[in-house]
N, C-alpha and C positions, 0 to 999 in steps of 0.2 A: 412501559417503555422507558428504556435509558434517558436520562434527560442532559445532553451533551451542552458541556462547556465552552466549545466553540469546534473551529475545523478545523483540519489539515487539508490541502490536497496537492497531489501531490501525479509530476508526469513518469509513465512507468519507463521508456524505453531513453537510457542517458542520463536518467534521475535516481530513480529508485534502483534499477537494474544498471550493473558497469557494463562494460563493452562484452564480456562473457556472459553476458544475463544472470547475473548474479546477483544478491541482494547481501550486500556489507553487512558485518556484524554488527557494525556502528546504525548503521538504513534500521536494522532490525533492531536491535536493541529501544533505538528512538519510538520506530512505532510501538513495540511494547508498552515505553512511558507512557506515551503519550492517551494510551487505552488506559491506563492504570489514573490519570489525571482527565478522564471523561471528556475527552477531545477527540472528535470522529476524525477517523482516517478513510481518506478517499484517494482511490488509486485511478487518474484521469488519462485515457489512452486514446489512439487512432485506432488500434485496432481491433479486430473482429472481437466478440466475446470470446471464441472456441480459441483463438490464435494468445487472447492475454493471457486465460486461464493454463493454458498448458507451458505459460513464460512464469507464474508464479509457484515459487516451492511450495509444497504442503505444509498447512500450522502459520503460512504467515499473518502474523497479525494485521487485520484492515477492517473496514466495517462495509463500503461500498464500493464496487467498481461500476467505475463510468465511460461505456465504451461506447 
């Protein structure tokens, strides 16, 4: 097992996602770092799992979602 340097976490809807549910190249770029510098990324929502999943592009970098 990875042995993670500390966390992120971070809220998906207004945070991570702008108003067009989109994830910044800046949003994404960062979580790359931040995977590459052994710091978990955690994506903390309201909602459903079936509802976050289908608001996240494909390939993005995270390590846990917390629904």
């Amino acid at each position: 097992m990875q042995a993670f340097l500390g966390a992120l976490f971070t809220d998906l809807d207004g945070t991570l996602l702008n108003d067009r549910h989109q994830v910044s190249e800046r949003n994404w770029s960062t979580l790359e770092e931040l995977g590459r510098r052994r710091i978990l990324r955690v994506i903390s929502t309201g909602r459903s799992f079936h509802s976050a999943k289908s608001r996240l592009p494909p390939g993005l970098p995270y390590d846990i979602l917390c629904f």
